[in-house]
N, CA, C and O of each residue as an XYZ file, in Angstrom:
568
protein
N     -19.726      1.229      3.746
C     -19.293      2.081      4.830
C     -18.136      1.390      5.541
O     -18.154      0.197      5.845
N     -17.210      2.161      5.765
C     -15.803      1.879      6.515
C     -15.601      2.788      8.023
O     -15.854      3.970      8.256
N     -15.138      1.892      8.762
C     -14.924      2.501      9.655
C     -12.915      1.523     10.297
O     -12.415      0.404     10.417
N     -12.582      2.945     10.474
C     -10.927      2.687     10.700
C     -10.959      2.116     12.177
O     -11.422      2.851     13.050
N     -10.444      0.706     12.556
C     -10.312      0.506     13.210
C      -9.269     -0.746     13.625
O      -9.017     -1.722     12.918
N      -8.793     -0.489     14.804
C      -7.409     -1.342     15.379
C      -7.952     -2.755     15.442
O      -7.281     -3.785     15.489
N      -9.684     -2.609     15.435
C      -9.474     -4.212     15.868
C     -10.415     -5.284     13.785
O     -10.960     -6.386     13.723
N     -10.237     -4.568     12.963
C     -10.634     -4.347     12.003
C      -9.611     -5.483     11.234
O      -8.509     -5.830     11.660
N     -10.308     -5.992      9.921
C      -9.325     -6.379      9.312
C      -8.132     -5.921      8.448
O      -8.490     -5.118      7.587
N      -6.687     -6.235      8.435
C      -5.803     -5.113      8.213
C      -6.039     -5.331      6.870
O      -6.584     -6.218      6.213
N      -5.369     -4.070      6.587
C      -5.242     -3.433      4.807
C      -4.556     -4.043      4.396
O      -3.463     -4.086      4.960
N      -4.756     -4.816      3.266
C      -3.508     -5.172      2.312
C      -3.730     -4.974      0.938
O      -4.853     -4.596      0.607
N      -2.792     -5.176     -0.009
C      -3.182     -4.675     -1.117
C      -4.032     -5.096     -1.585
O      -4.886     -4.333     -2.038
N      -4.197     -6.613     -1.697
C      -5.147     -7.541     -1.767
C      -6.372     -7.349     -1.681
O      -7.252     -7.960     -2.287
N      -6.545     -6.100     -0.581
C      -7.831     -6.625      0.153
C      -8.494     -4.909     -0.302
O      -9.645     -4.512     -0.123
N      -7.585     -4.313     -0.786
C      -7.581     -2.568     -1.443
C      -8.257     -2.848     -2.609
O      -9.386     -2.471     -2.923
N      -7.299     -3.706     -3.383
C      -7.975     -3.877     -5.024
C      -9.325     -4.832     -4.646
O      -9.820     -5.024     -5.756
N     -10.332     -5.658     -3.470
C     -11.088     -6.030     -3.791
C     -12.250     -4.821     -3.316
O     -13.341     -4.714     -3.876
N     -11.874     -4.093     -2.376
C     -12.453     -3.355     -2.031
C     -12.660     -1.775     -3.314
O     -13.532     -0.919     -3.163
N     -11.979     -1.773     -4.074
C     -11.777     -1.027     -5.103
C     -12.454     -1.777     -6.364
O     -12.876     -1.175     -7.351
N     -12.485     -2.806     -6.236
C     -13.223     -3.507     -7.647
C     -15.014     -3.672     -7.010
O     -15.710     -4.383     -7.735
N     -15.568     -3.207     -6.039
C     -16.662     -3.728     -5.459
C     -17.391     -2.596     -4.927
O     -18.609     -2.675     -4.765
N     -16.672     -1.442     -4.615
C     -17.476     -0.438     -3.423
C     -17.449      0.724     -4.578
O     -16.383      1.156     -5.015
N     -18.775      1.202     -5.045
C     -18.498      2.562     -5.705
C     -19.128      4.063     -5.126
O     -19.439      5.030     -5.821
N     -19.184      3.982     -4.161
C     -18.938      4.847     -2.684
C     -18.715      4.699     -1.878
O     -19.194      3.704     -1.334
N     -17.790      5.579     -1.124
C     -17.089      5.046      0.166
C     -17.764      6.067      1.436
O     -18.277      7.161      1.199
N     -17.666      5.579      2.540
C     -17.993      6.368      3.564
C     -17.091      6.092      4.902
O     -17.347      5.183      5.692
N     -16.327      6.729      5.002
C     -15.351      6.184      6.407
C     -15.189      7.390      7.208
O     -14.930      8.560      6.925
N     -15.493      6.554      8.643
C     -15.871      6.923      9.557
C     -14.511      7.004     10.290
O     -13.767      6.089      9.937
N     -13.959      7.856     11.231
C     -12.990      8.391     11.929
C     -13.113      8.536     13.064
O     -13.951      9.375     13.396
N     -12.285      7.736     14.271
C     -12.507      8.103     15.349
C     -11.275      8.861     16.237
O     -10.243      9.094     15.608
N     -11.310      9.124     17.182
C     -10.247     10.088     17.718
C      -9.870      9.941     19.258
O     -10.277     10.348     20.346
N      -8.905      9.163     18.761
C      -8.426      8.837     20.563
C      -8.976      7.650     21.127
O      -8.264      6.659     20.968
N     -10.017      7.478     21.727
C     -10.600      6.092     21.793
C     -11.398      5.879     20.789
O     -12.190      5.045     21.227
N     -11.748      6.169     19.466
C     -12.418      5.593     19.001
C     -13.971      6.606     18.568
O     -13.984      7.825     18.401
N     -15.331      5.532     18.452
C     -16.512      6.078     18.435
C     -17.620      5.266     19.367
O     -17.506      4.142     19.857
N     -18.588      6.079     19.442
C     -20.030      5.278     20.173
C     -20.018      4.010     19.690
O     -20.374      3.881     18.519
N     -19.745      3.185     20.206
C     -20.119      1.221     19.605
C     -21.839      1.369     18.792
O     -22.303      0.559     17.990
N     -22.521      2.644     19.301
C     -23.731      2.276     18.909
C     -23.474      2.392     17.531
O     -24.229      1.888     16.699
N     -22.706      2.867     17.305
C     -22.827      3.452     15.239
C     -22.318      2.039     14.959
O     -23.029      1.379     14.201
N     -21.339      1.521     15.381
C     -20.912      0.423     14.857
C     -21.961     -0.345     14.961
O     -22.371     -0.442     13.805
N     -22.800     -1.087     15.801
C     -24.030     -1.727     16.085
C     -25.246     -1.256     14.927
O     -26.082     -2.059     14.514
N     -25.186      0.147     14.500
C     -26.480      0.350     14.142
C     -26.082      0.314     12.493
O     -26.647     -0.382     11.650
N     -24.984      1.230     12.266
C     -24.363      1.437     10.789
C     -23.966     -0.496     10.533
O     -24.519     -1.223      9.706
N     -23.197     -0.783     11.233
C     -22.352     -2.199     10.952
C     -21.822     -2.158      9.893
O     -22.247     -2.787      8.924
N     -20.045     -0.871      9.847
C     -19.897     -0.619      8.876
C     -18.451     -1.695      8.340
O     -18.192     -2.449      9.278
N     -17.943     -1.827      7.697
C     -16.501     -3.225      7.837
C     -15.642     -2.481      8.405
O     -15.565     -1.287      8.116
N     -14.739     -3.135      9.436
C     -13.899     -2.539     10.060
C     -12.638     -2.775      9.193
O     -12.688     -3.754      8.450
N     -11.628     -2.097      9.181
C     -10.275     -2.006      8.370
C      -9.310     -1.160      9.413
O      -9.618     -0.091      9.939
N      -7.877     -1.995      9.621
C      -7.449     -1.859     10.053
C      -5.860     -1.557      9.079
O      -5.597     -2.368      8.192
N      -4.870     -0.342      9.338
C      -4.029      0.031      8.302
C      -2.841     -0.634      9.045
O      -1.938     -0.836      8.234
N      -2.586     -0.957     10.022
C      -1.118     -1.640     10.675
C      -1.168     -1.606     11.982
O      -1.745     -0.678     12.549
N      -0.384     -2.927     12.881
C      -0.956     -3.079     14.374
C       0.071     -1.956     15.074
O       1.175     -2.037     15.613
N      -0.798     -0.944     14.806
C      -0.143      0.177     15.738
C      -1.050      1.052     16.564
O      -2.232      0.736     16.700
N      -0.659      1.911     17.005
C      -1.660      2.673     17.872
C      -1.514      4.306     17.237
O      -0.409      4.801     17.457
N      -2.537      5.225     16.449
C      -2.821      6.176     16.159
C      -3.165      6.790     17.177
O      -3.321      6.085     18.174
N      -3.398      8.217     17.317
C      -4.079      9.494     18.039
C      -5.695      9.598     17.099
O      -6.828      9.539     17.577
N      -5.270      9.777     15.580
C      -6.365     10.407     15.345
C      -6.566      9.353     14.071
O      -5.631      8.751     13.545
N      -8.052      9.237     13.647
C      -8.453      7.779     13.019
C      -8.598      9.002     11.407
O      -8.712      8.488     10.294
N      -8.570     10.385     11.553
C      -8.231     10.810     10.213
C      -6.787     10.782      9.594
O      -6.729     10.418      8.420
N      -5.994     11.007     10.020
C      -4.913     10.069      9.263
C      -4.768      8.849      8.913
O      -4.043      8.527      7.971
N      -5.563      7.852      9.757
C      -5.367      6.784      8.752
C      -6.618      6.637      7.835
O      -6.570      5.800      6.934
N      -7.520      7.250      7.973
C      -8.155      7.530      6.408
C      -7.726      7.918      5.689
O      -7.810      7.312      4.621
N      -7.182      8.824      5.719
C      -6.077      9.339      5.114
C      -4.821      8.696      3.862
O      -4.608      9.178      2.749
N      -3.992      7.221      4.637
C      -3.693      6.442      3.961
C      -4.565      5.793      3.732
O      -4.487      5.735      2.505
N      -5.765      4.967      4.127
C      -6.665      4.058      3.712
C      -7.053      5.039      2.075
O      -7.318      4.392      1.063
N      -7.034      6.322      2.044
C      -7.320      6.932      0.829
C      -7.107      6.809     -0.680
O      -7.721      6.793     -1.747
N      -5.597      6.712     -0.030
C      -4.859      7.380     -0.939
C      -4.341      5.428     -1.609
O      -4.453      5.048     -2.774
N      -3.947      4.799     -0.720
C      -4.013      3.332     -1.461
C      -4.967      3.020     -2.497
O      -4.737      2.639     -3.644
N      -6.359      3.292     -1.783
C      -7.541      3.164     -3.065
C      -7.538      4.005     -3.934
O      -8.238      3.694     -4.898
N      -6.963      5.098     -4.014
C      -7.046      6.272     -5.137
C      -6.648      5.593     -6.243
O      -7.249      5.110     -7.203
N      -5.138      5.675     -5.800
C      -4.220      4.755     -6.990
C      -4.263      3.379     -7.476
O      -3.497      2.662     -8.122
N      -5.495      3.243     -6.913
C      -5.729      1.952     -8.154
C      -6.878      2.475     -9.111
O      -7.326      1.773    -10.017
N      -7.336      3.795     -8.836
C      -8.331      4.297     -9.926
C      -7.646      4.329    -10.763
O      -6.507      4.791    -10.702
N      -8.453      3.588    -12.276
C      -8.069      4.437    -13.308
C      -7.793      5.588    -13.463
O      -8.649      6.380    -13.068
N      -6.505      6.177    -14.092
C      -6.597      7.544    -14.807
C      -5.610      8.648    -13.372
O      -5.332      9.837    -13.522
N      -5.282      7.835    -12.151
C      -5.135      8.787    -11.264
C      -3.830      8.444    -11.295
O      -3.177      9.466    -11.084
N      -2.854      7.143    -11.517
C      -1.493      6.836    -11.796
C      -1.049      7.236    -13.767
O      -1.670      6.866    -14.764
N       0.173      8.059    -13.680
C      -0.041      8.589    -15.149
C       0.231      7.302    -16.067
O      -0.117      7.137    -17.237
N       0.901      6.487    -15.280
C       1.337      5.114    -16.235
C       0.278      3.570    -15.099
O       0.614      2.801    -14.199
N      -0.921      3.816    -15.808
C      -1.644      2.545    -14.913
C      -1.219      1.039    -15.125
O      -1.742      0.218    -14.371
N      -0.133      0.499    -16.275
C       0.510     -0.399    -16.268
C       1.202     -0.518    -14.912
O       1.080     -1.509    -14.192
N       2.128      0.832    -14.530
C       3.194      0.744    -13.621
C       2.629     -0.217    -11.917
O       3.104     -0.818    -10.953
N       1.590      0.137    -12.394
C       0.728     -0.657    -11.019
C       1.311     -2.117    -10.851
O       1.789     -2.659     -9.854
N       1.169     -2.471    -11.824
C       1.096     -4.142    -12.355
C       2.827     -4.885    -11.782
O       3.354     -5.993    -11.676
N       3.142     -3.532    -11.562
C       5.102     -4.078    -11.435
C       5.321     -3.405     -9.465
O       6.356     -3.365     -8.800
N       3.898     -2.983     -9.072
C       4.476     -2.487     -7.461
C       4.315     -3.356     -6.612
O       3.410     -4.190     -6.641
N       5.417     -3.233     -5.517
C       5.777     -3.988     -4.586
C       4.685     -4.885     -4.333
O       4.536     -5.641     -5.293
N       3.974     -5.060     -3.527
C       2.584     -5.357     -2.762
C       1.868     -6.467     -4.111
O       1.697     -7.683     -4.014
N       1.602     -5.727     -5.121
C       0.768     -6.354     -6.536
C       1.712     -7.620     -6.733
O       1.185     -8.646     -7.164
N       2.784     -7.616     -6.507
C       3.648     -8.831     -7.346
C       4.326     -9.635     -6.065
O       4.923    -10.626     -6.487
N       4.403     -9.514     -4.768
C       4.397    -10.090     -3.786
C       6.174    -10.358     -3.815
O       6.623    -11.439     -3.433
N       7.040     -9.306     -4.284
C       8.411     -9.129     -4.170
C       8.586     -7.617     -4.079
O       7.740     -6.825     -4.496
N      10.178     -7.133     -3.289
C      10.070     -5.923     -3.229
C      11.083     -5.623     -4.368
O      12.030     -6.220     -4.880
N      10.364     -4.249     -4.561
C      11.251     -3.871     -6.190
C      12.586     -3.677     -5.664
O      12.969     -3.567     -4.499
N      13.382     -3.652     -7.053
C      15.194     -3.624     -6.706
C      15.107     -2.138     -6.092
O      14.204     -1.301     -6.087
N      16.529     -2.157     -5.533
C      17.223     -0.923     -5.220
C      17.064      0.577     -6.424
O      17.393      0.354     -7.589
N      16.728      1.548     -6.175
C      17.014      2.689     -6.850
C      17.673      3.227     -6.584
O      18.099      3.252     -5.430
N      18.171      4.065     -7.702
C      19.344      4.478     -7.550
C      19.221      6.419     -8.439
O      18.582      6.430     -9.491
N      19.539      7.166     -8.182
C      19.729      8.653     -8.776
C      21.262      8.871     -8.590
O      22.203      8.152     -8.252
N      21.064     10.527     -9.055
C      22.767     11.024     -9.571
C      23.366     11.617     -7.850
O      22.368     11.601     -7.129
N      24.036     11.878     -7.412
C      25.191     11.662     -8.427
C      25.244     10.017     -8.284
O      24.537      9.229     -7.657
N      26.622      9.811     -9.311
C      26.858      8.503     -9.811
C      27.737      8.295     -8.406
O      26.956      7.614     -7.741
N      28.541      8.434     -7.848
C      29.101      8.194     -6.486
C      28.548      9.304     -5.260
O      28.665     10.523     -5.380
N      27.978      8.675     -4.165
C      27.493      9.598     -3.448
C      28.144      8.390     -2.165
O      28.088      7.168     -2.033
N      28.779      9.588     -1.346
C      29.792      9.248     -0.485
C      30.515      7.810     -0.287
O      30.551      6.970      0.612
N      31.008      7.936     -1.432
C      32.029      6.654     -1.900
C      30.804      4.998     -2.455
O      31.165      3.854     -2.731
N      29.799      5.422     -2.429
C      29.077      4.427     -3.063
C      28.964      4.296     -4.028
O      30.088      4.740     -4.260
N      28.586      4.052     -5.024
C      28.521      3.895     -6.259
C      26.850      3.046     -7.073
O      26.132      2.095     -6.763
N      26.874      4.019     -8.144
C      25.512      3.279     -8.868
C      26.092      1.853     -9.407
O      27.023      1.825    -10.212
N      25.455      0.633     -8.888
C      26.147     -0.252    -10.093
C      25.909     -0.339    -11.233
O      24.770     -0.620    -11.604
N      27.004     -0.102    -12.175
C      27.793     -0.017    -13.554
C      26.669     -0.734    -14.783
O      26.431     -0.331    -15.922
N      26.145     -1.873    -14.083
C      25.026     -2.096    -14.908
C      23.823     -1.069    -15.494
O      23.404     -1.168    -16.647
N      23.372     -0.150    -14.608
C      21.951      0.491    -14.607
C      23.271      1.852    -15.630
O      22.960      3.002    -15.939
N      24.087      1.449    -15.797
C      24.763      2.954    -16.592
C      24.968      2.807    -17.935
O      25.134      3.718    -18.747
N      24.946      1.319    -18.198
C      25.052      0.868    -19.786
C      24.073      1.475    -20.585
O      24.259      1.653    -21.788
N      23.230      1.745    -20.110
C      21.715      1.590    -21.239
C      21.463      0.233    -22.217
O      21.055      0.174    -23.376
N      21.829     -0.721    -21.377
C      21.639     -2.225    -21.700
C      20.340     -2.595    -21.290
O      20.294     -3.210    -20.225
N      19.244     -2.367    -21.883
C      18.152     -2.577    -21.100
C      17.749     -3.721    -20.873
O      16.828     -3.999    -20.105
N      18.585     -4.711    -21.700
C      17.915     -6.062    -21.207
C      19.015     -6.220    -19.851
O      18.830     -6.221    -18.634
N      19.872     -6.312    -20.457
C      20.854     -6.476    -18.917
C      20.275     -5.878    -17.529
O      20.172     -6.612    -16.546
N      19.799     -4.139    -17.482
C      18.962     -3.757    -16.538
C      17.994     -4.550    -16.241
O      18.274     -5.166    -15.212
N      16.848     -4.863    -16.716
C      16.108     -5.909    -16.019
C      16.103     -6.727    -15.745
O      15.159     -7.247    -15.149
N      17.695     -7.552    -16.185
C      17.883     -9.317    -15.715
C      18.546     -8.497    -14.238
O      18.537     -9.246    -13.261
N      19.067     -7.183    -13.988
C      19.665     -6.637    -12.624
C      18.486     -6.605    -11.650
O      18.477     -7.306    -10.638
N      17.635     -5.895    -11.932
C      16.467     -5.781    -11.691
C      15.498     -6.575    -11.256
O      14.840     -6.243    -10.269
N      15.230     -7.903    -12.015
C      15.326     -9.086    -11.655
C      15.609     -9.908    -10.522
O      14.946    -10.618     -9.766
N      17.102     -9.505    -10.677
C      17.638    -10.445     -9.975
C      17.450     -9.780     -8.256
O      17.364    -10.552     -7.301
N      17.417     -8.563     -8.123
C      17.666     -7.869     -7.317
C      16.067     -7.828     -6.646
O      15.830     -6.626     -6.529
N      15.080     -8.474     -6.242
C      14.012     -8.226     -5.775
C      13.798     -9.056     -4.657
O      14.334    -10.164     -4.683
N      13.194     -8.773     -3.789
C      13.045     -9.557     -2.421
C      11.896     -9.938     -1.991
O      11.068     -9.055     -1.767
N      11.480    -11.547     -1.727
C      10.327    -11.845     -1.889
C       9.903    -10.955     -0.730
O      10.774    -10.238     -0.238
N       8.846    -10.920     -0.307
C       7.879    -10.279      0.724
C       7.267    -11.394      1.326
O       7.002    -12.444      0.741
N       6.984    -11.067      2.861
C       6.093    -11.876      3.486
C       4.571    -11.923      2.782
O       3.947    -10.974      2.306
N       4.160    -13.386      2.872
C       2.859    -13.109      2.359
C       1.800    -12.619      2.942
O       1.747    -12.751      4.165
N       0.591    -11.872      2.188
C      -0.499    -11.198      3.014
C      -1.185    -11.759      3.588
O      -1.483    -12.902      3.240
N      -1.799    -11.084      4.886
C      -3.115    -12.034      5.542
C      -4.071    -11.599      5.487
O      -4.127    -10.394      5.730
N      -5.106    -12.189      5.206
C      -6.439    -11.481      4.889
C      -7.415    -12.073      6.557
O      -8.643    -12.120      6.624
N      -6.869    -12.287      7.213
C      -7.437    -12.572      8.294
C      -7.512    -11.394      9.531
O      -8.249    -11.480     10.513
N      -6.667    -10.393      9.273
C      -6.685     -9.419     10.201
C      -5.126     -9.393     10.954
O      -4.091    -10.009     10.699
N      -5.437     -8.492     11.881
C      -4.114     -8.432     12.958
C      -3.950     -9.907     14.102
O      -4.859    -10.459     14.723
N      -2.539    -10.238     14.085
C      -2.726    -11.211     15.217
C      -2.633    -10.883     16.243
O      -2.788    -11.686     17.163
């Protein structure tokens, strides 16, 4: 049992895939505006999870994302479940720049590399082009 809360430990991917490799029903609890009766928390004592140190209105939207993070690490619900293995968060760098048509969109330009169909060249771009990420905390909000 989950219950969304600000003072909860925050979400990270980390902490998605252990909660996804361990819980095979979920139950999350939603509160609205301030929150819920402390007694449920006292009586349920459900783990608190917290999605980012911000302040919501309503605790169903962030079930909402708390959802949909765990979805997509189900099998069968991403059409390419390799692609997991290469996202931001999983590999602790942010993926390169993307890029779509047109090929110049207001004087910018795709770089010339991703146009070769050089695919090794694309991924040494690709590569090169990724930005580490702060690392996760599994300790909660500070």
């Amino acid at each position: 049992m989950l219950f969304r809360s600000p003072a909860g430990r925050q979400l990270t991917q980390k902490l998605a895939r252990k909660i996804e490799e361990e819980v095979q029903h979920c139950v999350i609890i939603c509160g609205h505006y301030e929150g819920i009766d402390h007694r449920i928390i006292e009586g349920l004592q459900p783990e608190e999870i917290s999605i980012g140190p911000y302040i919501m209105t309503n605790g169903a939207l962030a079930a909402s994302v708390f959802v949909d993070v765990l979805a997509r690490l189900v099998p069968g619900v991403l059409g390419n479940q390799d692609s997991l293995e290469e996202e931001t968060h999983e590999i602790g760098m942010a993926e390169y720049p993307h890029y779509t048509r047109p090929r110049v969109f207001r004087g910018m330009q795709v770089p010339e590399v991703l146009l070769t169909g050089n695919h090794e060249a694309i991924k040494n771009w690709r590569e090169s082009n990724k930005k580490e990420l702060p690392m996760e905390d599994d300790n909660g909000c500070d």
